[in-house]
N, C-alpha and C positions, 0 to 999 in steps of 0.2 A: 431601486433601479428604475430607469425614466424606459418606459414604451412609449412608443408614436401612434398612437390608435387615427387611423383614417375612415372617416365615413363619406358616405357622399357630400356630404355637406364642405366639406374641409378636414384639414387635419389640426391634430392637437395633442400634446402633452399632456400623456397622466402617468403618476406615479404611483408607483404598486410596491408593497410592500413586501420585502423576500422572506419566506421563512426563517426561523431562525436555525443556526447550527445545529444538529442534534448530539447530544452530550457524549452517545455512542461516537461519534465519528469524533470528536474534539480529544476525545480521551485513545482511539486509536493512534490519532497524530500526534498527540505530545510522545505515547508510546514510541512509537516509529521514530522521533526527535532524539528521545533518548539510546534508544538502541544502536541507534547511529552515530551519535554523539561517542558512546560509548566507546566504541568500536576503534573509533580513531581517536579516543584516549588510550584506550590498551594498548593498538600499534604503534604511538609514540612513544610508551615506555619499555616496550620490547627491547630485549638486547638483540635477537636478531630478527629483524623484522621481514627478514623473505620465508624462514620459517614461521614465523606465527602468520605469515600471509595466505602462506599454502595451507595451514590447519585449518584459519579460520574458513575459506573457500571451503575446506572437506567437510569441515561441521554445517557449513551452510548446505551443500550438497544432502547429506544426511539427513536433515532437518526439512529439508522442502521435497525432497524424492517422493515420499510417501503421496503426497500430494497431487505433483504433477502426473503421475502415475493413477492414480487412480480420475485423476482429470481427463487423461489420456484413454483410460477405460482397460487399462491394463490391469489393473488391481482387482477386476469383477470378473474376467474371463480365464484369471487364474484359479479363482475360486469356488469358479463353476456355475456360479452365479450368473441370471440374467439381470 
């Protein structure tokens, strides 16, 4: 990636080198690709595809609650827990 570093003198082009991807993050995104992918392979071979649409949403719902709830702070005030 090119930055424009300015001094008093003038300005000038130098080239900085970015880090590289971290293997963590490469390997969540192909994850993520597939999952997705996935998803809209199963809904095309559904025979009825407004039911598997509503499941898959409930399974999602079910699957991420736990989460957002305790994101929320809901999850730790139930428990009694500070």
């Amino acid at each position: 990636m090119n930055f424009q570093m300015c001094y008093s003198h003038g300005c000038y082009w130098k080239t900085v080198a970015e880090p590289p991807l971290p293997l963590t993050t490469l390997a969540l995104l192909v994850l993520a690709a597939v999952i997705h992918s996935s998803a809209h392979v199963a809904l095309k071979r559904a025979a009825d595809k407004l039911a598997f649409t509503w499941w898959e949403l409930l399974a999602i719902v079910i699957v991420y609650s736990p989460s957002l709830l305790r994101r929320a702070g809901i999850g730790r005030r139930a428990c009694g827990s500070s």
